[in-house]
C-alpha positions as CSV (number, residue, x, y, z in Angstrom):
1,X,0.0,0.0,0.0
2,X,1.0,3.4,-0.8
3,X,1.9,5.9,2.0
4,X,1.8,9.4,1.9
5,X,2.7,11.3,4.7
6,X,2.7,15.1,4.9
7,X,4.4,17.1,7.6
8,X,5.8,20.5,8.3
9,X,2.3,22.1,9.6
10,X,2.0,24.4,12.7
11,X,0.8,27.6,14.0
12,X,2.1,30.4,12.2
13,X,1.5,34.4,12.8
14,X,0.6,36.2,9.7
15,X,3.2,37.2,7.2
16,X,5.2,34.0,8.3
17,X,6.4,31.1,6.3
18,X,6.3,27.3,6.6
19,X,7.7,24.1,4.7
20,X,5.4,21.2,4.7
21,X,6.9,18.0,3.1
22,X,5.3,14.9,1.5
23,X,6.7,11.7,1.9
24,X,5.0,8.9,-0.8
25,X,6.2,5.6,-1.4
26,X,5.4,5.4,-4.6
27,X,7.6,3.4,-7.3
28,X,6.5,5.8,-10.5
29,X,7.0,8.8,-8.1
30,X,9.5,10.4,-10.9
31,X,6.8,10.2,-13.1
32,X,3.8,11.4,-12.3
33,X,2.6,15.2,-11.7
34,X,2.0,15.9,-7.9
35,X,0.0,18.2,-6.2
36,X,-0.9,20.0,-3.1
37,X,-4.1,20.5,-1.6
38,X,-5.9,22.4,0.8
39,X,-9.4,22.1,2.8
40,X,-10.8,24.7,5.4
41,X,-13.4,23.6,7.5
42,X,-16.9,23.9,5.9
43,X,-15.1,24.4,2.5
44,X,-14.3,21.9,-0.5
45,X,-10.6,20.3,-1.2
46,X,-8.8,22.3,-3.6
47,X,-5.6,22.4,-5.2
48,X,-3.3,25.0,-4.9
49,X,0.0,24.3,-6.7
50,X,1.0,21.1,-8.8
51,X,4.4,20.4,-9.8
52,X,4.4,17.9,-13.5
53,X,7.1,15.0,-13.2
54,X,8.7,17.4,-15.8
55,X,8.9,20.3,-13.1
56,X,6.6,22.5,-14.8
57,X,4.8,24.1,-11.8
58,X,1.3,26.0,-11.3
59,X,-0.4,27.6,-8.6
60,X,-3.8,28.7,-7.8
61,X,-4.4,32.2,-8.3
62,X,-5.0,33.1,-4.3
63,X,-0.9,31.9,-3.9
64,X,0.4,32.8,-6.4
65,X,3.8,34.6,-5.5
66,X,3.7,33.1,-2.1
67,X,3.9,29.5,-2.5
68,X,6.5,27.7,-4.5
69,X,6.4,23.8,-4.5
70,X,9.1,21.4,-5.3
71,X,9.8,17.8,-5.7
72,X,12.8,15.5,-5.1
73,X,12.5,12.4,-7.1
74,X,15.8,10.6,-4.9
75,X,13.8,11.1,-1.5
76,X,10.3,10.7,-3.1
77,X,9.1,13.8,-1.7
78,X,7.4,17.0,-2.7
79,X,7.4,20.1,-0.9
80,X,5.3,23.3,-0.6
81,X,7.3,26.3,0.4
82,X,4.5,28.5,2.0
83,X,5.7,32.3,2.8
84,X,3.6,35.4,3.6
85,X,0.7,33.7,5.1
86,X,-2.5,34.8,5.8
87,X,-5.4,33.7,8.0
88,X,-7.1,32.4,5.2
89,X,-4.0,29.8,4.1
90,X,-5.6,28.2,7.3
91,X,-6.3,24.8,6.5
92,X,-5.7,20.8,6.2
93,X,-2.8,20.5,3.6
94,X,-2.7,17.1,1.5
95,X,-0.7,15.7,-1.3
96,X,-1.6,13.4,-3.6
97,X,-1.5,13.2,-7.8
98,X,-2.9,15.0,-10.3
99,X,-5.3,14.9,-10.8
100,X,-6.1,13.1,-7.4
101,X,-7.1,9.9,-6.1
102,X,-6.6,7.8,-9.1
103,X,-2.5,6.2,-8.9
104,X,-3.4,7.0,-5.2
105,X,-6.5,6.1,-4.0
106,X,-6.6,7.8,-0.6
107,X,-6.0,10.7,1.3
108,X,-3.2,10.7,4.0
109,X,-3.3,12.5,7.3
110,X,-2.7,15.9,5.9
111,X,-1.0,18.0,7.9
112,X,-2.8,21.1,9.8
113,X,-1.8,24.6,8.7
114,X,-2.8,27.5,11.0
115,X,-2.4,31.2,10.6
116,X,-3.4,33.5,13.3
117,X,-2.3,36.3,15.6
């Protein structure tokens, strides 16, 4: 079974920056586009920056210029370089493919993203 598990979440003031990784042991890693993803409570999952196994990169609109993501194909892992948060970054971050939950058929744990005074 495939694992996937993100890290680097926290409590964060705004303006600050975090790193959240993703672990996934995944064979076909190098080859596959990955993405992260984002749900706040009473909203839907959505996906806020993909990186192709090319390392063509893309970003939703609301981070653009804040966020960078990033992928090491020897470790397996993807990253999301977050930097002048804001209260509304406040969310569950996931990774997974893009698009999602096909090679990968499950969420992992996410990790827990706050941004508050």
């Amino acid at each position: 079974q495939v694992q996937l598990v993100e890290s680097g979440g926290g409590l964060v003031q705004p303006g600050g920056s975090l790193r959240l990784s993703c672990a996934v042991s995944l064979s076909i890693f190098r080859s596959v586009a990955m993405g992260w993803y984002r749900q706040a409570p009473g909203k839907q999952r959505e996906l806020v920056a993909q990186i192709t196994a090319g390392g063509r990169t893309n970003y939703a609109d609301s981070v653009k210029g804040r966020f960078t993501i990033s992928r090491d194909n020897a470790k397996n892992t993807v990253y999301l370089q977050m930097n002048s948060l804001k209260p509304e970054d406040t969310a569950v971050y996931y990774c997974n493919t893009v698009p999602p939950i096909q090679i990968i058929p499950y969420w992992g744990q996410g990790t827990q993203v706050t941004v508050s005074s």
